[in-house]
C-alpha positions as CSV (number, residue, x, y, z in Angstrom):
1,X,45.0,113.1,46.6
2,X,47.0,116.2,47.9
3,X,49.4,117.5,44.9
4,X,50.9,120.3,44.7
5,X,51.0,124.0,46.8
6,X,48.2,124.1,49.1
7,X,46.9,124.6,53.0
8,X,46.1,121.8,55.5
9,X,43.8,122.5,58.4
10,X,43.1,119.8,61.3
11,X,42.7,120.3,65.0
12,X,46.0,120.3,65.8
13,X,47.9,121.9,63.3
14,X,48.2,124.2,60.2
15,X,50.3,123.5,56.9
16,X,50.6,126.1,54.4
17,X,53.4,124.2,51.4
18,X,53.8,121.2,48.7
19,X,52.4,118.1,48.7
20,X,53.4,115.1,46.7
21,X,51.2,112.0,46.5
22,X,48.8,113.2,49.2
23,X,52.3,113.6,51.9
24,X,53.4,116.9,52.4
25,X,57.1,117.2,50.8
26,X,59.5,119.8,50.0
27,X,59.7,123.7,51.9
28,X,56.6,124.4,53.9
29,X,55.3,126.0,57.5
30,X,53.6,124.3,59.9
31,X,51.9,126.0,63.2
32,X,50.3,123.9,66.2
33,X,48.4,125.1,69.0
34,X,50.7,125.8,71.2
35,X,52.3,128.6,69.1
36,X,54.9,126.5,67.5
37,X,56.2,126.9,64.6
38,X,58.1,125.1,62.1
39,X,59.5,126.2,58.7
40,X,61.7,124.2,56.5
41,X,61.8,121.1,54.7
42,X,59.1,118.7,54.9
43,X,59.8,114.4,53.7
44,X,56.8,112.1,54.1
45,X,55.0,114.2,56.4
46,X,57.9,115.2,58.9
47,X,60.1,117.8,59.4
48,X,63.5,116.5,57.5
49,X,66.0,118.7,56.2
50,X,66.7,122.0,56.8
51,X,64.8,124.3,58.9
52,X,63.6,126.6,61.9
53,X,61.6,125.5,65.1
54,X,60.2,128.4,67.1
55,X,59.0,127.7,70.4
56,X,58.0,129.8,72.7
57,X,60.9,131.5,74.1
58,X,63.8,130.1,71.9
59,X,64.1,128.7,68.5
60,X,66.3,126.3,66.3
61,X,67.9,127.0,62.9
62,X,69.6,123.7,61.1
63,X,69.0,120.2,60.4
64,X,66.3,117.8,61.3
């Protein structure tokens, strides 16, 4: 079981962060294919919390 700071690789993403209980939780990044990116808060496995999306021409800085 994931615990702890670590890196997730799958197909279609990348998570560098903390993990709790094999879920990632608490501050993390997360990339996907498509050149998204995601830094902030992590809860069960989903961005919760505060953070910063990044897509390809604009990006979003608050609360999910």
């Amino acid at each position: 079981m994931r615990h702890g700071i670590g890196v997730l690789v799958t197909r279609n993403s990348l998570y560098e962060g903390y993990f709790s209980l094999g879920h990632r939780m608490g501050k993390g990044y997360m990339a996907y294919p498509n050149t998204s990116v995601y830094l902030g808060d992590f809860v069960n496995d989903r961005p919760h919390g505060h953070g910063m999306l990044s897509l390809a021409e604009e990006y979003y800085i608050g609360d999910f």
